[in-house]
Structure formats: C-alpha cells, structure tokens
N, C-alpha and C positions, 0 to 999 in steps of 0.2 A: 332268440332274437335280441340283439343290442340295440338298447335304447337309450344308452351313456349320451349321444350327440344329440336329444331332444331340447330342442328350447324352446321355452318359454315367451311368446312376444308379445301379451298382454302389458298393457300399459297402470304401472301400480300410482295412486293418485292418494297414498295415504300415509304417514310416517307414526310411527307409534308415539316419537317425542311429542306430538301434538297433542295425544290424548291422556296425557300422564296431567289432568287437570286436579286430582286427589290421588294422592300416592297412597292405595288401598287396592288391593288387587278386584274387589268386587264391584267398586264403582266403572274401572273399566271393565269388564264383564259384560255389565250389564247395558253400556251402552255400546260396546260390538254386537249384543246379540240381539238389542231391539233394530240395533241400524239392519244386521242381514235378516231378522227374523219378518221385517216387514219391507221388505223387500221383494217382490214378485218372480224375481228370479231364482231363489233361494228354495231349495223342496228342502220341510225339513231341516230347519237349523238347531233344532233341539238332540239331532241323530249326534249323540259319543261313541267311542270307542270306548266299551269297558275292557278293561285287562287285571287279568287275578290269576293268583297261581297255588298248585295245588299243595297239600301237605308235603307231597314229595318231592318240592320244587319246578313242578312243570309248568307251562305256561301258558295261557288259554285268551284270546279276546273275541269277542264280538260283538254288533251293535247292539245297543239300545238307546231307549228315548227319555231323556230326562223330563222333569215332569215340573221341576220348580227347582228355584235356587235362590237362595238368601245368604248375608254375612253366616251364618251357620253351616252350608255348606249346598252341594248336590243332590238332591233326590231324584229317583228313579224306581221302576218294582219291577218284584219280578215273585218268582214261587221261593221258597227256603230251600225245597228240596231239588229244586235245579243245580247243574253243574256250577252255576255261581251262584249260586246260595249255598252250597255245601262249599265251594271253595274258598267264598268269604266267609264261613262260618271256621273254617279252618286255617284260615289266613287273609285276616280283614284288611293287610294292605292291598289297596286298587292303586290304580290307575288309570284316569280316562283322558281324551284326545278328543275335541270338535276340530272339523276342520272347513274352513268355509270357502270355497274355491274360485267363487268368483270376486272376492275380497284380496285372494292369497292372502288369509288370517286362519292362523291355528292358535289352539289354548290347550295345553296341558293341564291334566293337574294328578298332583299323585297326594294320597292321603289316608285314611282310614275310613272303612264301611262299617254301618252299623246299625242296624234294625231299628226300624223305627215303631211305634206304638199302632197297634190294628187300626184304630179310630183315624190314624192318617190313610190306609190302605182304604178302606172302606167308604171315607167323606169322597177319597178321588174316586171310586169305584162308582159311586152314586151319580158323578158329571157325566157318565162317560152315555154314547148313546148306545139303544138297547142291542144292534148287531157287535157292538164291542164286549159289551157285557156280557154275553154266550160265549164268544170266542175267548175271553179273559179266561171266566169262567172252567171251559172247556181244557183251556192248555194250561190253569193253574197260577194265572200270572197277576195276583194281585198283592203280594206283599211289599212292602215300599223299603228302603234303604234311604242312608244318608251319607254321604262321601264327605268328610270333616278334611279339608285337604289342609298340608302343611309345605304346600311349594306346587303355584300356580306359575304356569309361564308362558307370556304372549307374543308371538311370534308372527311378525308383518313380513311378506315375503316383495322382495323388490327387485326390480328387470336387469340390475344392475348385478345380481346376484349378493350382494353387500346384505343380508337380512336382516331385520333391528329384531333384537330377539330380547325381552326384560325376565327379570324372575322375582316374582315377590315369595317369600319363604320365611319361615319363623326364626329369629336368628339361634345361634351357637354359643358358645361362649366366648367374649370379647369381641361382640359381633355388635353393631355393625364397627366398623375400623375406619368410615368418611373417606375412603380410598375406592376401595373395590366394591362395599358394601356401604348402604344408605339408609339410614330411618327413612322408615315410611309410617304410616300409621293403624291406630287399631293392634298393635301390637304385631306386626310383619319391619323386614328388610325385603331393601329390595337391590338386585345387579344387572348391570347389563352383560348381555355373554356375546360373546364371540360368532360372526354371521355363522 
C-alpha cells in the first residue's frame, strides 16, 4: 500500500524558537516532557525507542520505559543478560527516540549506556507495586542503565512541513564557529538542521 500522499492536518500551536529559554539541552527536555507527561491525552510518555547493535554490527530496537533523567543522562532497566544487555555490554553505543504525537515533538538522543550501581536497581524495584514485582521479577527485568548522551536533538514538527529541528551536541574541535554552530551551556553546542 502507498501512503507517500498522507497528510497531516492537525494544527501545530508550538515553535521550538520559543522554548530555547536556556540553551541546555535538558532544561528543554524537561519541560516537553512534564507539558505531554501531564497531559491526559498522552499514554505513556516516558515509552523510548531504545536502539543498539550487536558485536557484529546488526541492529536491534525496541520499546522501553525510561524511569528518570537528570543533566547526567537517561535511565531505564532491563536484565544484563537480555539481548540489550548483552548488546550494550558489547557495544555501549545507544540510541533512543520519544516521540510524542499529539505534540508532533520528537527527541532523539544518541550517547553511551552504562550500568548503573544495584542499589539504584533495587531502591526503584522497592516503588514499584507488588503485581510489578512478580512479573519484573519473573522475566528478569531489574537492572537499570544510564544513557550519558552526546547529541540530543528536538524536533517540532509543523503543517507547513517546514520542521524546526535543533541539536545540542558536545562540540569538536574549533567548535563552536558563531556561524553554523553556537555555545550553549553546561559544556554543549548547539545547530539548527535542516526541516
């Protein structure tokens, strides 16, 4: 089936230029994800797309549910000895993807996974209620990660198809240039990219 001629006729009411009130990639973050998190339309706005790939280059993603995030990064759990826990153990770059649909707002971010210390596994294990804890339990899914990203990027989608699309990233050398590339803070640059 071709579905190249589907449009879109929802009406977008938000410009990302507005929300660049600290050039830090986690203060905006944080305030896309309490605006759709508490929002009643929204199932689920904590659901990422994790992505990792294996020793031998192949490529794997599927959902899960992030569990906290601070200037430090993403966390989320899972078992070690699952297919991403083994393929982050074997190639800790990630990559994950929210995407919030009735916003038309996406967030990338790609970065490095990294085990976190049991005592984090275990305090969230402790929240959780007791039919979670059987099934956690049951399928193995309590070890927690951390996603240390190094190039966040927010992507506002608009009817006009025009998309304001930013990337805050750690810079390069001779970076930033006040041209293409910008300080931002906390140690990131930040660009705009192309809709």
């Amino acid at each position: 089936m071709d579905i190249g001629g589907s449009k879109d006729t929802s009406e977008r009411k938000f410009l990302l230029a507005e929300d660049l009130e600290v050039k830090e990639p986690f203060h905006l973050f944080d305030k896309w994800f309490k605006i759709v998190n508490n929002d009643p339309r929204t199932d689920k706005a904590n659901a990422m797309c994790l992505s990792t790939v294996s020793k031998d280059g192949d490529p794997s993603a599927r959902f899960v549910l992030m569990k906290g995030y601070s200037k430090e990064g993403f966390v989320f759990f899972t078992h070690y000895t699952s297919r991403k826990g083994q393929q982050m153990e074997e190639s800790p770059k990630v990559a994950l993807t929210f995407y919030w649909e009735y916003y038309s707002r996406s967030v990338r971010v790609e970065g490095t996974a990294e085990k976190l210390p049991f005592s984090a596994a275990d305090s969230y294990f402790s929240t959780r209620p007791y039919e979670s804890q059987i099934g956690s339990s049951a399928s193995d899914q309590r070890e927690d990660f951390l996603v240390k990203p190094s190039s966040i990027e927010f992507w506002q989608g608009q009817t006009d198809r025009l998309h304001d699309r930013i990337r805050f990233r750690k810079p390069k050398a001779n970076e930033p240039d006040g041209y293409l590339t910008h300080q931002a803070e906390d140690g990131w640059i930040y660009e705009r990219l192309s809709p």
